[in-house]
NUDRENKOL-305045 format. One line per field, with one value per residue (C-alpha): residue number from 1; x, y, z; residue in one letter. Coordinates in nm, 4 decimals, padded with zeros to 6 digits. Example, Ala and Ser with C-alpha at 12.3 -4.5 7.8 and 13.67 -1.06 7.14 Angstrom:
pos: 1:2
X: 01.2300:01.3670
Y: -00.4500:-00.1060
Z: 00.7800:00.7140
code: a:s
This chain:
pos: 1:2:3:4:5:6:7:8:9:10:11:12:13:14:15:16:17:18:19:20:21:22:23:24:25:26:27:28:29:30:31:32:33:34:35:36:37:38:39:40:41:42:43:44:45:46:47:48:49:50:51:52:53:54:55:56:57:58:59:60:61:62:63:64:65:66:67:68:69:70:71:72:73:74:75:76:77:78:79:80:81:82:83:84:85:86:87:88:89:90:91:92:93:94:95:96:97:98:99:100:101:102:103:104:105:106:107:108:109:110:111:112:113:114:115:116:117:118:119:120:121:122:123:124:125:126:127:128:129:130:131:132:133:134:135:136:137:138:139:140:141:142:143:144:145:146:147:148:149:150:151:152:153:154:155:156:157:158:159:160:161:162:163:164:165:166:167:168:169:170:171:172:173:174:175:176:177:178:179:180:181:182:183:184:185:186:187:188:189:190:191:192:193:194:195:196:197:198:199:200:201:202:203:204:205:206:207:208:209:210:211:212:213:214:215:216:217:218:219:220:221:222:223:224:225:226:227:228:229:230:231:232:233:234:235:236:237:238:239:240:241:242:243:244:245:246:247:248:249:250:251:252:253:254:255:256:257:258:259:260:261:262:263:264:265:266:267:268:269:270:271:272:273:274:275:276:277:278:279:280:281:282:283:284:285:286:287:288:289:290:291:292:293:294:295:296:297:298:299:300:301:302:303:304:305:306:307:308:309:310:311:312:313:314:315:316:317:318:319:320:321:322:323:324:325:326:327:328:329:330:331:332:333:334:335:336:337:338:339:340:341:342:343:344:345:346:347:348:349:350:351:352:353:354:355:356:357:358:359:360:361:362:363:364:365:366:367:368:369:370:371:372:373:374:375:376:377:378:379:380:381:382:383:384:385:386:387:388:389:390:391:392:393:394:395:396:397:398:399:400:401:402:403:404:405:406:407
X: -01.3282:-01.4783:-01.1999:-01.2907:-01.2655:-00.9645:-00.8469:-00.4719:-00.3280:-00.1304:-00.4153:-00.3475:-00.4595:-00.7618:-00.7191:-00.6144:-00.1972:-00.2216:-00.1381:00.2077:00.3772:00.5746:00.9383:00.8657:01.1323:01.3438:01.2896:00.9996:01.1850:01.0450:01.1937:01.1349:01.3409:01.3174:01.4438:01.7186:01.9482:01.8072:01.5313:01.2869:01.5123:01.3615:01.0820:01.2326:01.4182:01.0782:00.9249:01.2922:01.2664:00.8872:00.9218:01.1903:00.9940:00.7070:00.9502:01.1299:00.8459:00.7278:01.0344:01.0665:00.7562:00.9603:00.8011:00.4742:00.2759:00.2358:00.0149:00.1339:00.4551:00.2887:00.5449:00.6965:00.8936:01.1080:01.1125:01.4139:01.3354:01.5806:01.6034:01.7460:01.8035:01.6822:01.8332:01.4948:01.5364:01.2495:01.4705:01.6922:01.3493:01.2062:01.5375:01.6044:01.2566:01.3716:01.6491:01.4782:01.1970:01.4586:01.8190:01.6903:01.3954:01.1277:00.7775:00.6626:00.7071:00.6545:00.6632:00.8276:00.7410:00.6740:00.4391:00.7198:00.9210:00.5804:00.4348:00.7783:00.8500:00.5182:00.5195:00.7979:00.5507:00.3058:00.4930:00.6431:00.2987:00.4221:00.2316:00.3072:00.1497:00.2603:00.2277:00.3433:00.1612:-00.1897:-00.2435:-00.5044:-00.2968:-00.1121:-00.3913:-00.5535:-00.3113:-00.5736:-00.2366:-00.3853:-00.0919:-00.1085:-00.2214:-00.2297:-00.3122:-00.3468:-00.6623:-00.6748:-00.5806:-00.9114:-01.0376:-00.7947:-00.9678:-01.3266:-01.2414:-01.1021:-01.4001:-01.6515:-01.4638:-01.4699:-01.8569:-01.9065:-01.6914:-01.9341:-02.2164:-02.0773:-02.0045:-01.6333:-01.5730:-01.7423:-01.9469:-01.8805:-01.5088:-01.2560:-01.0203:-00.6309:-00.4920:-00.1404:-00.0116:00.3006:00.3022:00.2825:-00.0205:-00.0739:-00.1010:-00.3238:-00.5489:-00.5600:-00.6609:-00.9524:-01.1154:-01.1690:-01.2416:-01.5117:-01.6229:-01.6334:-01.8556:-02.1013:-02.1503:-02.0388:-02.2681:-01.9496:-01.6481:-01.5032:-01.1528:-00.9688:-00.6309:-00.5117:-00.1308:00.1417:00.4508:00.7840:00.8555:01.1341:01.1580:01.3785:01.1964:00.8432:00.8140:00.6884:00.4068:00.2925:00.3082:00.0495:-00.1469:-00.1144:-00.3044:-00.5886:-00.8174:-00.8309:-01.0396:-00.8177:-00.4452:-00.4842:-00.1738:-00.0761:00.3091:00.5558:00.7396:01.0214:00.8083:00.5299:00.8264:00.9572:00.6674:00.4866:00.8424:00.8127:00.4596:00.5123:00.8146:00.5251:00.3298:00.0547:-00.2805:-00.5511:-00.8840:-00.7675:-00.4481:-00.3724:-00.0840:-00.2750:-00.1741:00.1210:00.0756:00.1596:00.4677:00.7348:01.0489:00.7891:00.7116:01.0567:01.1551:00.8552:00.8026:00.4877:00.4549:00.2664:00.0564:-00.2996:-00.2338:-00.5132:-00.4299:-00.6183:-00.4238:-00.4021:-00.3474:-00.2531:-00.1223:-00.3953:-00.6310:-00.8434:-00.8237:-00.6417:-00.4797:-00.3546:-00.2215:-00.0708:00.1164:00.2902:00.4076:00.5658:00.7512:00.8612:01.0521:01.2198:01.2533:01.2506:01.4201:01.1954:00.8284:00.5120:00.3940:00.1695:00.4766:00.5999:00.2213:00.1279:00.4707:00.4201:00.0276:00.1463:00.4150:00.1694:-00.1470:00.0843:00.2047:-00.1993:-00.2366:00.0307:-00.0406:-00.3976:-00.3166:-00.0633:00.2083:00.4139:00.2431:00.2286:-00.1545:-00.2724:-00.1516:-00.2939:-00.6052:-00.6215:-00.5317:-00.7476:-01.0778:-00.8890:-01.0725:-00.8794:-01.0335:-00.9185:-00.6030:-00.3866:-00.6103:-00.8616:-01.1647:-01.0172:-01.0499:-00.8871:-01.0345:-00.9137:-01.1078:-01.1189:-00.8100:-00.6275:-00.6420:-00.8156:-01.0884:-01.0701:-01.1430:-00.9162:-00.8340:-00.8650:-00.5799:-00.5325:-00.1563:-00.2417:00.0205:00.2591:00.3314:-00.0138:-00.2285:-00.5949:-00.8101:-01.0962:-01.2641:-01.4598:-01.6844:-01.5752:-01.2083:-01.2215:-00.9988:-01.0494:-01.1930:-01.0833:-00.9879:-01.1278:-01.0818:-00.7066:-00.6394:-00.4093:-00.0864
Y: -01.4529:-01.0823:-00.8029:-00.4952:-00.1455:00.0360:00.3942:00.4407:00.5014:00.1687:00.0587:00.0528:-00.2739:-00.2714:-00.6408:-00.6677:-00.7621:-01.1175:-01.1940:-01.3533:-01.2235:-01.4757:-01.2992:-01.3491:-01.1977:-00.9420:-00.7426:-00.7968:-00.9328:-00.8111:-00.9030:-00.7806:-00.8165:-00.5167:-00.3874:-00.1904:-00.2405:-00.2897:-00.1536:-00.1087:00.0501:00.3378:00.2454:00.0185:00.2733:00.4787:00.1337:00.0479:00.4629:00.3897:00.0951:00.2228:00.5386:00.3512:00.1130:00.4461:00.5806:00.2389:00.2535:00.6144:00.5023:00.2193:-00.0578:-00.2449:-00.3434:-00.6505:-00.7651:-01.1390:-01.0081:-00.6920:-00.4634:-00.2844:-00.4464:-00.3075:-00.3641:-00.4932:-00.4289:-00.6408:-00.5711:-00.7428:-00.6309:-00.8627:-00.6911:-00.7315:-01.0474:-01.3283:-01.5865:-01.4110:-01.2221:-01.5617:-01.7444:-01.4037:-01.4277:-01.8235:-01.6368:-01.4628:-01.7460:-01.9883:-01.8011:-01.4437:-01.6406:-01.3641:-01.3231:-01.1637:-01.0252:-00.6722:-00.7884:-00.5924:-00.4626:-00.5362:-00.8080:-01.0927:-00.9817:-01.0446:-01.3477:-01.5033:-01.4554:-01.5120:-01.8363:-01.8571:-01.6893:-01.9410:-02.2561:-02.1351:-01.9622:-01.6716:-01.3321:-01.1222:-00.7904:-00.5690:-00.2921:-00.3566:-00.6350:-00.6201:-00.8580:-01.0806:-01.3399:-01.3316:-01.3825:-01.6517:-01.9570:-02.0237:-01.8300:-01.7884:-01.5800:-01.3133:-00.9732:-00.6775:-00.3374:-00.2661:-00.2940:-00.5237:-00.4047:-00.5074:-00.2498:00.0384:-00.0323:-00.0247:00.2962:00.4705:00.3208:00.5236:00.8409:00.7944:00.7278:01.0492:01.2455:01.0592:01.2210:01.5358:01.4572:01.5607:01.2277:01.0492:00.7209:00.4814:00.5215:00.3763:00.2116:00.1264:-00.0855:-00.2066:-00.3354:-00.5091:-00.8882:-00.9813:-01.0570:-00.6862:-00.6049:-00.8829:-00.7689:-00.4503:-00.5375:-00.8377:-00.5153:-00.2875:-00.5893:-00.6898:-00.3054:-00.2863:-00.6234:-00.5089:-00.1588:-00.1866:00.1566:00.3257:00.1050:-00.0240:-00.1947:-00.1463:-00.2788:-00.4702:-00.6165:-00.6972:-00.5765:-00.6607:-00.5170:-00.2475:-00.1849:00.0700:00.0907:00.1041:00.2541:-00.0452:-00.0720:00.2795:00.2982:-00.0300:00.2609:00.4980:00.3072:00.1760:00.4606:00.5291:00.8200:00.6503:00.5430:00.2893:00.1348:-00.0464:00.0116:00.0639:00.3464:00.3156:00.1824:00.5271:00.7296:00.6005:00.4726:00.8195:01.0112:00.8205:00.8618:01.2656:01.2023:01.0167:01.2827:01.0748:01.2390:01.1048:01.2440:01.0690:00.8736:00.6912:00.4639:00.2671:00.3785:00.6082:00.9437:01.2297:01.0933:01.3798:01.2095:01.1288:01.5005:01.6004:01.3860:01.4408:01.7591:01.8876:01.5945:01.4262:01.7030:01.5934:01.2051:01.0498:00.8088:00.6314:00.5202:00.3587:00.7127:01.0840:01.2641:01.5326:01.3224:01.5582:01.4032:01.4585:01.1178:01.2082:01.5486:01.4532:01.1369:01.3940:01.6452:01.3714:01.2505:01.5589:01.6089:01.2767:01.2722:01.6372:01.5093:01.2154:01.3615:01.1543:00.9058:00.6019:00.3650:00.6117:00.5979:00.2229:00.0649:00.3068:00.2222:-00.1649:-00.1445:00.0232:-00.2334:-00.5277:-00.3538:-00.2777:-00.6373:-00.7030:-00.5267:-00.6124:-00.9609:-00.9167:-01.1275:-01.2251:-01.6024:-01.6557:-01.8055:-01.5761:-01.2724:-01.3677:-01.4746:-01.1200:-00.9826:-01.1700:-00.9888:-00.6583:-00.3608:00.0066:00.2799:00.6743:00.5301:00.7078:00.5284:00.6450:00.5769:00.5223:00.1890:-00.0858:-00.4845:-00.7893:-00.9889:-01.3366:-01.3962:-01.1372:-00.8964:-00.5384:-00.4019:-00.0444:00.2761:00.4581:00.8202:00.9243:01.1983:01.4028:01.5944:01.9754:02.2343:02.3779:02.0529:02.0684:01.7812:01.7608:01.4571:01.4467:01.1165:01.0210:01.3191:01.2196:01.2852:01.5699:01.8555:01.9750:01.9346:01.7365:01.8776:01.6507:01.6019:01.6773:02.0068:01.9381:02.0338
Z: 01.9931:02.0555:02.0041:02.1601:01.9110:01.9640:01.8745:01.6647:02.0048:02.1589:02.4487:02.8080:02.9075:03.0916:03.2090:03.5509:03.5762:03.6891:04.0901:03.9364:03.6406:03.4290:03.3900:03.0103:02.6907:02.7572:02.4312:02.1874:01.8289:01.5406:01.1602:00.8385:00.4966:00.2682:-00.0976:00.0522:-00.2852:-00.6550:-00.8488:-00.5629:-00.2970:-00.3274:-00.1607:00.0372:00.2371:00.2920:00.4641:00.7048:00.7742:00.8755:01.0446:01.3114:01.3264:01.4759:01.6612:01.8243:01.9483:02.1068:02.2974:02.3745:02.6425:02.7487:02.5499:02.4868:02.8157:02.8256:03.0687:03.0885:03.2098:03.4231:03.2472:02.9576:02.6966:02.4441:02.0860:01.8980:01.5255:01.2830:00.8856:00.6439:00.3039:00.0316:-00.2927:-00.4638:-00.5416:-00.4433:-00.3662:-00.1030:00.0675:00.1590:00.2288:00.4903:00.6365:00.7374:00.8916:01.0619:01.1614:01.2610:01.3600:01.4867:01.6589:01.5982:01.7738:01.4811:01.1192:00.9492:00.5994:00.2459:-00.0534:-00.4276:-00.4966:-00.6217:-00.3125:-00.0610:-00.2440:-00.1885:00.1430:00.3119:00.2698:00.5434:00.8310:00.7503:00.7333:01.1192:01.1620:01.3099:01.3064:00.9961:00.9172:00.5712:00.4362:00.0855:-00.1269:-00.2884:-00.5147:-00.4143:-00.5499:-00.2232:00.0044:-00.1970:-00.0719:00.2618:00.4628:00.8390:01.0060:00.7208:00.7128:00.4567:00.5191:00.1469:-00.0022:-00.3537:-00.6533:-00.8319:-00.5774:-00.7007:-01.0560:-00.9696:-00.7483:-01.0964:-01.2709:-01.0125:-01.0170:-01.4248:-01.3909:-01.2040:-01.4386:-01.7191:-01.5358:-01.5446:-01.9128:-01.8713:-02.0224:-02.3285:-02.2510:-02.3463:-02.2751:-02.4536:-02.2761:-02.3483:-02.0783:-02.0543:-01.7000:-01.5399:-01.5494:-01.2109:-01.0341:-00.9437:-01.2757:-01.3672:-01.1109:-01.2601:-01.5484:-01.4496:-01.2227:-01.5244:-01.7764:-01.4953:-01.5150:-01.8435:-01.8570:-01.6403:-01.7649:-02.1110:-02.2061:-01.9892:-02.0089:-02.3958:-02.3410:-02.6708:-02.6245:-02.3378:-02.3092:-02.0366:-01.9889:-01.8272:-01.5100:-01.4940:-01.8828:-02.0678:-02.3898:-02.3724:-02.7441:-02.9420:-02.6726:-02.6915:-03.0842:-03.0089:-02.7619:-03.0753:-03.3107:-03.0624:-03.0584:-02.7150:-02.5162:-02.2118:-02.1130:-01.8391:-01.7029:-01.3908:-01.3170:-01.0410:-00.9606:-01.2274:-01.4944:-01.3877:-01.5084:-01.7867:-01.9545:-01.9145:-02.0340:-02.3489:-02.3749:-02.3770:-02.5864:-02.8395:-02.8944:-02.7321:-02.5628:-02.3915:-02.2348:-01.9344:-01.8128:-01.4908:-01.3751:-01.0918:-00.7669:-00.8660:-01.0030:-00.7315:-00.5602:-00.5140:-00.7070:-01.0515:-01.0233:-00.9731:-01.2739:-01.5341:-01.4624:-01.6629:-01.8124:-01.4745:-01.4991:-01.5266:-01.4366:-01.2081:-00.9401:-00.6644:-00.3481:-00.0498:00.1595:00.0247:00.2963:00.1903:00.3258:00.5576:00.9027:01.2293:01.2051:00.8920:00.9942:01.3149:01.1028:00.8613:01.1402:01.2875:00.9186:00.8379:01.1914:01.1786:00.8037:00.6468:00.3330:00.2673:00.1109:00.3238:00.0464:00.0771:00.1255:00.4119:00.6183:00.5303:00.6916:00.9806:01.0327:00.9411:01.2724:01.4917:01.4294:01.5012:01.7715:01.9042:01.8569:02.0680:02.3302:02.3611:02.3825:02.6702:02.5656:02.2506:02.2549:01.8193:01.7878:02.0423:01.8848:01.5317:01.7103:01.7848:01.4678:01.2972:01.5111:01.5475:01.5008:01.4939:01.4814:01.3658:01.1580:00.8856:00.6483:00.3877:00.6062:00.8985:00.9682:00.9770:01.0336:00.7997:00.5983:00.6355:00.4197:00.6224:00.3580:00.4430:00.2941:00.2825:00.0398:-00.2026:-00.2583:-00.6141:-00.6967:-01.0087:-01.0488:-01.1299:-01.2777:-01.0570:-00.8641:-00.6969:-00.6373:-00.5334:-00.3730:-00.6645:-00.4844:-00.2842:-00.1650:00.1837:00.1162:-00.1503:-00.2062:-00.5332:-00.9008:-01.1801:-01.4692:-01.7425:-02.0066:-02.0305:-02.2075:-02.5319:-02.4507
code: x:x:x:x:x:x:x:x:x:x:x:x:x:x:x:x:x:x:x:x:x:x:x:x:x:x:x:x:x:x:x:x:x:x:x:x:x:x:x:x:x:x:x:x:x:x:x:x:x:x:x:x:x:x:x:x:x:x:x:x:x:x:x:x:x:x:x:x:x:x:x:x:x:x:x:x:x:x:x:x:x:x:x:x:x:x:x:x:x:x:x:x:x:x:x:x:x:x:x:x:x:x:x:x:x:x:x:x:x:x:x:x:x:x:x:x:x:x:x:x:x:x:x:x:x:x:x:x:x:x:x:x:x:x:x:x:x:x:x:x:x:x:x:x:x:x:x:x:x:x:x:x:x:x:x:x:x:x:x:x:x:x:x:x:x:x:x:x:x:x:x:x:x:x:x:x:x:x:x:x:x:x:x:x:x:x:x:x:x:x:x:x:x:x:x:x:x:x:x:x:x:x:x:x:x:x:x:x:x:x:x:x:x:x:x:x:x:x:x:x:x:x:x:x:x:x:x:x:x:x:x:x:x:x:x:x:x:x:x:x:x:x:x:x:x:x:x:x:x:x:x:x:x:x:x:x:x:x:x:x:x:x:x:x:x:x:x:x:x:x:x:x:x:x:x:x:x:x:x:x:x:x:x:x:x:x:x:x:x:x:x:x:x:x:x:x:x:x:x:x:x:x:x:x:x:x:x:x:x:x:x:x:x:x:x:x:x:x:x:x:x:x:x:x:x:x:x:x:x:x:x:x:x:x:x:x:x:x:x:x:x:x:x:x:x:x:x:x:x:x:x:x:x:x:x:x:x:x:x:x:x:x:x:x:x:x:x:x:x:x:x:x:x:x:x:x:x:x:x:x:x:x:x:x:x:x:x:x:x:x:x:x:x:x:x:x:x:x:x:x:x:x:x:x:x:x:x
């Protein structure tokens, strides 16, 4: 099946209505389970805020056209909250598959939380699109109603590694570089780590991994791990965490004493609340992510005007433009198939092709396991709160500043 390019906007269907509309749903149903309580409520509330910002303004032009039906229908978005807890997310998405009855699925966040509870859109194969799981882990199972708009982890890692290399170049870091990686142990972490281990395989006159170790998600006391980071003999801190771990990991590591020419937490680095938290102590940290709302396109621009009138206390991050750009491609696919039928609609996701998105890039067409394939944005946090796009050329704001000064 051929799936004609599409711009961000929701198409008008240029299929003529047929000569007699089926009456078809009255509303469009669309479920999702999120972190709403426990440790990754935080960003849970960002993706529910995104996902009924996206819903709102489907329904503020009376619905999704549907041609099948030859009219509008609205969109009836219904959340659940899953505590962060694995168990509950996929036991609420079979609430949602069998009791709510949905045509489709916007899915949650955290990588336990995702891996969990898509195995509930597949088994009913109903259409799910997120937003909020990378590991490649997840989209290694042969799932066919499954789609990510987050590029792999691995991905992330080889991005740092090319930034690094150019930085090399530039000789604002040694080479080879000595690498300390710790990560979470999940399969986002381990992902992490397998990109720069592949990295440092293949170009081993750049990349020297000198420690490498796991670590618990959602710690308190990361000390006996850094004193481990102290005594490596690193040129680099390279850790994979999430949001709570970011800033309490990198607290202690101040609180150590510890330096390094360069130091990165994955995809989290500039996000407003670390900043507010660490304070000079995020100064300096490089991260590469799935969208920086510096980003310098129109998409981009018109996406944060629009945040910061519904939301002006909730700063655009990643996990506030990926649920939002997650919403709005399964509601594209929607309405370019013309009706809610299940196999149809991932039929079309599956050969979708979107065009002038939020994303880095742009762009946005699955791979044939339904996961995206699409760029990073390199960041590094600057003093006085500021933060610069240092990679790719394409997407560039700034300089680096490399090595990091000694405090």
């Amino acid at each position: 099946m051929a799936c004609a390019a599409v711009t961000a906007g929701l198409v008008a269907a240029s299929t003529p209505l047929p000569a007699r509309a089926e009456a078809g749903p009255s509303d469009v149903v669309v479920g999702a389970v999120l972190p709403l309580t426990g440790e990754e409520s935080r960003v849970g509330t960002y993706f529910k805020a995104a996902y009924e910002l996206a819903v709102k303004e489907v329904n503020d032009r009376g619905g999704l056209q549907l041609r099948q039906y030859g009219r509008k229908v609205p969109v009836k978005l219904v959340i659940y909250d899953d505590k962060t807890d694995p168990a509950t997310s996929r036991n609420l998405y079979e609430r949602l598959a069998v009791q709510d009855r949905v045509d489709a699925m916007l899915g949650g966040y955290s990588t336990d939380l995702v891996q969990a509870q898509t195995v509930v859109p597949q088994q009913h194969q109903i259409p799910y699109v997120g937003g909020g799981g990378a590991a490649s882990a997840i989209y290694k199972r042969g799932f066919k109603t499954i789609f990510s708009l987050l590029a792999s982890i691995e991905n992330l890692a080889y991005s740092e590694c090319d930034f690094i290399e150019e930085m090399q170049a530039q000789k604002k870091l040694p080479k080879p570089l000595k690498m300390a990686v710790v990560y979470e142990n999940t399969s986002h972490g381990r992902d992490f780590a397998a990109g720069l281990q592949a990295r440092a395989k293949a170009k081993p006159q750049n990349f020297q991994i000198v420690m490498n170790e796991a670590f618990d998600l959602h710690g308190k006391d990361f000390t006996p791990l850094l004193q481990k980071v102290k005594t490596a003999n690193a040129q680099a801190f390279m850790s994979d965490a999430h949001l709570d771990d970011y800033i309490t990991m990198q607290r202690q590591y101040a609180q150590a004493g510890l330096h390094h020419a360069y130091v990165t937490y994955g995809a989290r680095g500039p996000e407003k609340s670390a900043r507010e938290a660490l304070g000079k102590n995020a100064d300096y940290i490089v991260a590469a992510s799935w969208w920086n709302q510096l980003i310098p396109n129109a998409a981009v621009k018109a996406f944060d005007d629009k945040w910061a009138k519904a939301y002006p206390k909730l700063n655009a991050e990643w996990y506030a433009a990926l649920p939002y750009e997650t919403a709005r491609t399964l509601f594209i696919a929607m309405t370019e198939t013309g009706s809610v039928d299940k196999a149809k609609v991932v039929e079309t996701l599956r050969h979708i092709d979107i065009r002038d998105t939020v994303l880095p890039g742009g762009h946005i067409k699955f791979e044939a396991d339904g996961q995206i394939n699409a760029p990073f944005v390199v960041t590094q946090n600057l003093p006085d709160g500021r933060t610069v796009i240092v990679y790719p050329h394409a997407e560039k704001t700034g300089d680096a500043v490399l090595p990091v000064p000694n405090p």
